[in-house]
C-alpha positions as CSV (number, residue, x, y, z in Angstrom):
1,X,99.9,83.4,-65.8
2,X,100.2,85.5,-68.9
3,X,102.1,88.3,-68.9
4,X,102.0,91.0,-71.6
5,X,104.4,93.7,-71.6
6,X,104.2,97.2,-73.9
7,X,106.1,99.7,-74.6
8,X,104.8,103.3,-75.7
9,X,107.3,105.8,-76.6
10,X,109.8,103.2,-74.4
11,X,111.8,100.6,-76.2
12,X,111.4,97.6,-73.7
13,X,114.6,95.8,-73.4
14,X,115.1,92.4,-72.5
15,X,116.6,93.8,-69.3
16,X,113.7,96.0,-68.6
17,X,111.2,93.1,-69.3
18,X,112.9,90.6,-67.0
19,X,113.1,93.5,-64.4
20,X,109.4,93.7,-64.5
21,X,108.4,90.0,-64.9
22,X,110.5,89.8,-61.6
23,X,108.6,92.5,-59.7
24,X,105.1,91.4,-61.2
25,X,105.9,87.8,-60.0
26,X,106.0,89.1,-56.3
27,X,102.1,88.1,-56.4
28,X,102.4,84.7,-57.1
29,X,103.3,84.4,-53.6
30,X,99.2,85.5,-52.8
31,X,97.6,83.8,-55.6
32,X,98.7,81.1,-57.9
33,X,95.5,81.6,-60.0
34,X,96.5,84.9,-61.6
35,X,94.9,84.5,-65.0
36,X,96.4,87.6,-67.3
37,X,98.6,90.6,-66.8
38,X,98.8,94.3,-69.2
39,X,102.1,95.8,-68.3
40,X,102.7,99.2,-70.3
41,X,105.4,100.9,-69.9
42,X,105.6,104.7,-71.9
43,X,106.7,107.9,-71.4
44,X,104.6,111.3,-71.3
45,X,105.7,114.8,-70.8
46,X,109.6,113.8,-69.9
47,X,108.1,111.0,-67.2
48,X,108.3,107.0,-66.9
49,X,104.8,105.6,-66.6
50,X,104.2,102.3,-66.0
51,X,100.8,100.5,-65.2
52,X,99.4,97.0,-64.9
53,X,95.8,95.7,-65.3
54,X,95.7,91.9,-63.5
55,X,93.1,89.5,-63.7
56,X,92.8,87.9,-60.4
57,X,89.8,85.7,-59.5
58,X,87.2,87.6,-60.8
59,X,88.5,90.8,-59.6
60,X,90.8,93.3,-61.7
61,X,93.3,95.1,-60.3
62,X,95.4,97.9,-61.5
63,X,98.3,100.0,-60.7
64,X,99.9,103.1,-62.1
65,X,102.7,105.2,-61.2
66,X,104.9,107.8,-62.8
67,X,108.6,108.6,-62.0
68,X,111.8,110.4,-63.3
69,X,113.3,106.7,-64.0
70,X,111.6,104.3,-65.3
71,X,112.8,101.8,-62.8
72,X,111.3,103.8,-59.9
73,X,108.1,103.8,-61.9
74,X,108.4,99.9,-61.6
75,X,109.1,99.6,-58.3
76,X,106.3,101.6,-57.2
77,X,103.9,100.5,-59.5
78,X,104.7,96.5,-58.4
79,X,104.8,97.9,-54.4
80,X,101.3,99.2,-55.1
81,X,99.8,96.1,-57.0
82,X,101.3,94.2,-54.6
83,X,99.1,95.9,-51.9
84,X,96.2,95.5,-53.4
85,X,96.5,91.6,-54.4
86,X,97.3,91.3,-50.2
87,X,94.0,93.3,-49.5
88,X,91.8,91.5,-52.4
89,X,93.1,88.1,-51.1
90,X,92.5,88.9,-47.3
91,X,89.3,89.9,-48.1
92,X,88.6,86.5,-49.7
93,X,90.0,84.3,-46.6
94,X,88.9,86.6,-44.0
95,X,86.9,84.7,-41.3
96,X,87.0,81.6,-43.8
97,X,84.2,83.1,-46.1
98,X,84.4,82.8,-49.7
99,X,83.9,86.1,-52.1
100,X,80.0,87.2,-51.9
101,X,77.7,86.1,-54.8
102,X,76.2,88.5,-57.2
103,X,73.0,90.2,-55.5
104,X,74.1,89.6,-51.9
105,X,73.0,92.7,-49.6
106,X,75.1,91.9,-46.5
107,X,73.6,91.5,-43.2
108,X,73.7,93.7,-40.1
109,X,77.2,90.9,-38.5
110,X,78.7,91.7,-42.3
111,X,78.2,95.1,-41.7
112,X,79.4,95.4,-38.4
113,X,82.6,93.2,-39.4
114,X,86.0,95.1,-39.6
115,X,86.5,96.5,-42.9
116,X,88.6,98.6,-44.5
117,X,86.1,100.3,-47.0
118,X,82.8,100.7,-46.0
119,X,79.9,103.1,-46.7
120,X,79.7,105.8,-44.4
121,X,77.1,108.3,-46.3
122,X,74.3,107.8,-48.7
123,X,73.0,111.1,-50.7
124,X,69.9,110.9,-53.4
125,X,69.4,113.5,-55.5
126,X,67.2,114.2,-58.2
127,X,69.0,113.5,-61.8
128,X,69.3,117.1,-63.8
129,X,68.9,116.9,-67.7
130,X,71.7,118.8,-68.9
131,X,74.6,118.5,-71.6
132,X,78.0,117.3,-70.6
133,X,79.7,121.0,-70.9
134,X,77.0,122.2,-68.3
135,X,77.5,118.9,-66.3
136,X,81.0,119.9,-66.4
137,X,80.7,123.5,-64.9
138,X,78.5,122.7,-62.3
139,X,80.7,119.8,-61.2
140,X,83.7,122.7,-61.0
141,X,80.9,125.1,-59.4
142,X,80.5,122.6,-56.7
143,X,84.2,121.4,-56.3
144,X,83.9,117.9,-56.9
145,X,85.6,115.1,-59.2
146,X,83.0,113.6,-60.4
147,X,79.1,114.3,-61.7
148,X,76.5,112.5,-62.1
149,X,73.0,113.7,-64.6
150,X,70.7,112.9,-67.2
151,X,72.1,113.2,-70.7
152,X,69.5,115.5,-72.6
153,X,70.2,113.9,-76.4
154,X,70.1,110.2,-75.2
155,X,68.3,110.5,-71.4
156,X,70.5,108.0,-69.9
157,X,72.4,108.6,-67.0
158,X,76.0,109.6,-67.5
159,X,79.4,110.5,-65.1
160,X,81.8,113.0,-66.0
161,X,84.9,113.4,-63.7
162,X,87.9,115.2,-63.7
163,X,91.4,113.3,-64.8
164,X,94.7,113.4,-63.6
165,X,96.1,114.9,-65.8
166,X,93.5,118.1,-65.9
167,X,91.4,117.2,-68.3
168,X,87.6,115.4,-68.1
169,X,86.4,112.0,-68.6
170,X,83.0,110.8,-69.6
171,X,81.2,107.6,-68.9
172,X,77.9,106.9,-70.8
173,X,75.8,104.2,-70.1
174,X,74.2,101.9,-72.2
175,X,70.5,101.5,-73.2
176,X,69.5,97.8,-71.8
């Protein structure tokens, strides 16, 4: 496995890096194939903040918390990675099946398997052509995170969402 730590705004000691090697190595115990690892540690508005982006047999995971110390930070940030490399692996070994190829539309015994994410409602809608400020205020208008529309200058569709930290994000899509 490689491991990369970073530090923003943080000096990582040598203490602070073996601390976290330690708790990142907790999920060796699930997979031995863990291919890389991004740890960044930083600090933001007077809080610890550390996250981790894993590469884990064709999946990424990633975990980020943020905590008065930055050794709570760690510890919760490692608890919650550590969750989701126990779900991703039980999902590969459950019932003996291997992970589903690209294109595969499960069948109705998939479906009505035991799962712990599922989809529960489908909604179409017609895509508005609109700017990202108005896709913006009618996102807030309807009280959701996220938006989905037609960008007006390029026609492709596009995502904007509200961050955590108050402000919004944008995801454009590329032409093919």
């Amino acid at each position: 496995m490689r491991i990369v730590i970073k530090g923003k705004n943080v000096e990582v000691t040598e203490a602070l890096r073996s601390y976290v090697l330690k708790k990142v190595q907790r999920t060796d115990r699930y997979f031995n194939n863990i291919q890389d690892a991004l740890i960044t540690l930083s600090m933001e508005r007077g809080r610890f903040k550390a996250e981790v982006t894993m590469q884990i047999s064709g999946a990424t995971l990633r975990a980020e918390e943020r905590e008065g110390d930055m050794y709570s930070a760690i510890d919760r940030m490692a608890d919650k990675l550590e969750r989701q490399v126990k779900r991703h692996k039980e999902k590969l070994t459950h019932k003996g099946k291997l992970p589903p190829e690209e294109g595969w539309i499960p069948s109705a015994d998939d479906l009505s398997a035991e799962s712990e994410a599922r989809i529960v409602r489908v909604k179409k809608y017609a895509l508005k052509p609109m700017s990202a400020e108005e896709a913006v205020e009618e996102m807030e208008l309807l009280g959701h995170d996220f938006f989905v529309y037609r960008n007006t200058t390029s026609n492709q569709v596009n995502v904007v969402y509200k961050r955590k930290d108050g402000h919004y994000g944008l995801i454009e899509s590329e032409p093919h």
